[in-house]
N, C-alpha and C positions, 0 to 999 in steps of 0.2 A: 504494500500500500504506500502511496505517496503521495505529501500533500505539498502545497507551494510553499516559500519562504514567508508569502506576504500572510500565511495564514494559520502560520507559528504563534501557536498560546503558549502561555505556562503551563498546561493539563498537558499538551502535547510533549513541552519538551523533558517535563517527570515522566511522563509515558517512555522516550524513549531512554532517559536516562538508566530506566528500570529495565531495560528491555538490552538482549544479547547481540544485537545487529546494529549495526554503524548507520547514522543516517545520511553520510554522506557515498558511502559505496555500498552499501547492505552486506559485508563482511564481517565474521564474527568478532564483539569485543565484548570485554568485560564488563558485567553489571556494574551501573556506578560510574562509568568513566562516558565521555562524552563521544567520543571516534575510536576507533578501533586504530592500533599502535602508528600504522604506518599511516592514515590521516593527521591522525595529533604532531604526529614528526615532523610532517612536510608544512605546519602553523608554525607562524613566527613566536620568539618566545616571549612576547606581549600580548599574543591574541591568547596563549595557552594560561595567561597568567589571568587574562580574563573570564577564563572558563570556570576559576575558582569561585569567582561570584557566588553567589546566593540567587533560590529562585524569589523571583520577585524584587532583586536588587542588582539589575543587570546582567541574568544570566541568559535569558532569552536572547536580548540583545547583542552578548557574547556570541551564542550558539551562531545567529543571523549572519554575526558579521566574518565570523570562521568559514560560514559554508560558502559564504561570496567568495570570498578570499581561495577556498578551494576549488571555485569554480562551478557547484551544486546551485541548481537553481530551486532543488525539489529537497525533501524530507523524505529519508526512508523508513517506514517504522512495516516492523516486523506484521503479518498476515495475522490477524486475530483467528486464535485456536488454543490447544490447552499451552497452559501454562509453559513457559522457555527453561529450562534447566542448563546451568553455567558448566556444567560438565567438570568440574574442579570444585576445590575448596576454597572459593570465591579468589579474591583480587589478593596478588602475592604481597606478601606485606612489607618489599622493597615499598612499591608504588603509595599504599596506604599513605597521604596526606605529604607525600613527597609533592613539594612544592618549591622545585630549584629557581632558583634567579629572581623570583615574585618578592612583592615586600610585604609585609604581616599585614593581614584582613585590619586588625583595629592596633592601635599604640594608644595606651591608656596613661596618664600625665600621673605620676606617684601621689599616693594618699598618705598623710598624716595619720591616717586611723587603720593601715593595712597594718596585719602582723608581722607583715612580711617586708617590712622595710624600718629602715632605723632610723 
């Protein structure tokens, strides 16, 4: 199934977040990750750093401007039927929240009342 860029929701793009197939080539990737390896590699590592986003806080947005960038004019999301199974023991836990080159989501300015600061 394939829907346009121009008509990329949020529902959609948790759909495919959750889902085993790339939406830019329809190749298998890991639940949780946004392109399967050799997509994400060929994004610059600005557009990748965007992918970290939040849904609702520019990741939509992200996803858009990734698949331009790749050249996808469509969304590929998986054929609805039963459930997808990752065939592993989910995402290797190199990748888990490896977030090379990016700068930290928030920088919080030190509290006088944290315990954890003197």
């Amino acid at each position: 199934m394939t829907i346009p860029l121009d008509q990329l929701t949020d529902a959609i793009a948790v759909e495919s977040l959750a889902s085993t197939t790339c939406p830019h080539c329809g190749q298998r990737k890991n639940r949780g990750m946004t392109f399967c390896t050799r997509a994400y590699d060929d994004l610059t590592q600005r557009m990748r750093c965007f992918l970290w986003k939040r849904v609702g806080q520019g990741y939509r947005e992200a996803v858009i401007e990734a698949m331009n960038y790749l050249g996808a004019g469509v969304v590929r999301l998986a054929a609805p039927g039963p459930p997808q199974h990752s065939g592993g023991r989910g995402r290797s836990r190199k990748r888990i929240g490896t977030r090379v080159g990016c700068a930290p989501r928030t920088t919080l300015p030190p509290s006088s009342t944290s315990p954890w600061t003197s």
